[in-house]
N, C-alpha and C positions, 0 to 999 in steps of 0.2 A: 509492449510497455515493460514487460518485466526483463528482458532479455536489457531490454536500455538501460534501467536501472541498475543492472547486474555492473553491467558494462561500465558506469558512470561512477560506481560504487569502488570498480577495480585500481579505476586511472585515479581517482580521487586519494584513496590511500596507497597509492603507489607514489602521486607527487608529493603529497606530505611526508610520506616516511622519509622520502628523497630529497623534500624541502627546494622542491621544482619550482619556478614559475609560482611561486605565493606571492600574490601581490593584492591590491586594492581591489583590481581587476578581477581578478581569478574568487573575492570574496564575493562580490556583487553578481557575479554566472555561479556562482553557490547558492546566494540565495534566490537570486529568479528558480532555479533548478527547482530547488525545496519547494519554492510554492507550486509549480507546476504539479510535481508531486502531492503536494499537501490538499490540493483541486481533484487531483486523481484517486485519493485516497478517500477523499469526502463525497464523492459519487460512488464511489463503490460500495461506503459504509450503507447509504441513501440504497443500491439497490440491493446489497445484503440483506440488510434489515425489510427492506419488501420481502423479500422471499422469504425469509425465516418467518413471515407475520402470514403471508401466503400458507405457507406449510400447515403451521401450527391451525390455522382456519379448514384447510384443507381434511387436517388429521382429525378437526372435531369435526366435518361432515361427514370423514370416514364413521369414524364412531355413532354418530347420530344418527344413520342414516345408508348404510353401508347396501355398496353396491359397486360393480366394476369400475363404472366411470370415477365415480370417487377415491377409488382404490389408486386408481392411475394415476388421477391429478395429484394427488397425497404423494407418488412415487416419484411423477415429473418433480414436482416444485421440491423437494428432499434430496431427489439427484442434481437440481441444477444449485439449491442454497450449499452445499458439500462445497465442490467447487469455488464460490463466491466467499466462502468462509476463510478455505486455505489462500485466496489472493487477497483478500482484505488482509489477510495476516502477514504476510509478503510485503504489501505495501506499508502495515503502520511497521513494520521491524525494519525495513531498510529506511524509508521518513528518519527513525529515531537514531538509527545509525548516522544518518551524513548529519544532524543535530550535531553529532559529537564530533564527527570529523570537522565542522566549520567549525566550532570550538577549537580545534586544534589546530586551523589553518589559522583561524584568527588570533592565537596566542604566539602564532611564527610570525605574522606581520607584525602583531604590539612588537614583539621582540626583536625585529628588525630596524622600527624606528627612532 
């Protein structure tokens, strides 16, 4: 997903700089895109936020109650929310990014009609 994004992100403002292929068309696979995104974004928030709640649970049975296994799962669920943080962060900044690029595609159409 992210490599897609990247990708989607490149040809997007490369047409607009270039004032490609902006049409009606080209706004409408903007917005389907965004929301595919904005779906991908809200699942991931959904399983970040698990993990981080995991963690944080995890870390007061370390505390509480401290013992290897607990130690571990505190470790696992820390190592895999890490992770899930930096791509949740990836997804809401590139999201807000193409925001602004459809504003500018969409002020090349107004401006064309």
């Amino acid at each position: 997903m992210k490599n897609e994004i990247k990708e989607y992100l490149t040809e997007t403002e490369i047409r607009i700089k270039g004032r490609e292929n902006i049409d009606e068309a080209y706004l409408e696979e903007m917005l389907t895109r965004i929301g595919f995104y904005q779906h991908e974004r809200l699942v991931h928030l959904i399983v970040t936020m698990t993990f981080a709640i995991m963690t944080v649970i995890s870390f007061f049975m370390l505390i509480t109650s401290p013992s290897a296994p607990a130690l571990l799962l505190a470790l696992l669920f820390l190592g895999l929310t890490i992770p899930y943080i930096y791509h949740y962060y990836f997804l809401e900044n590139s999201t807000q990014k193409l925001y602004k690029l459809y504003y500018e595609a969409l002020a090349i159409v107004k401006g064309k009609s």
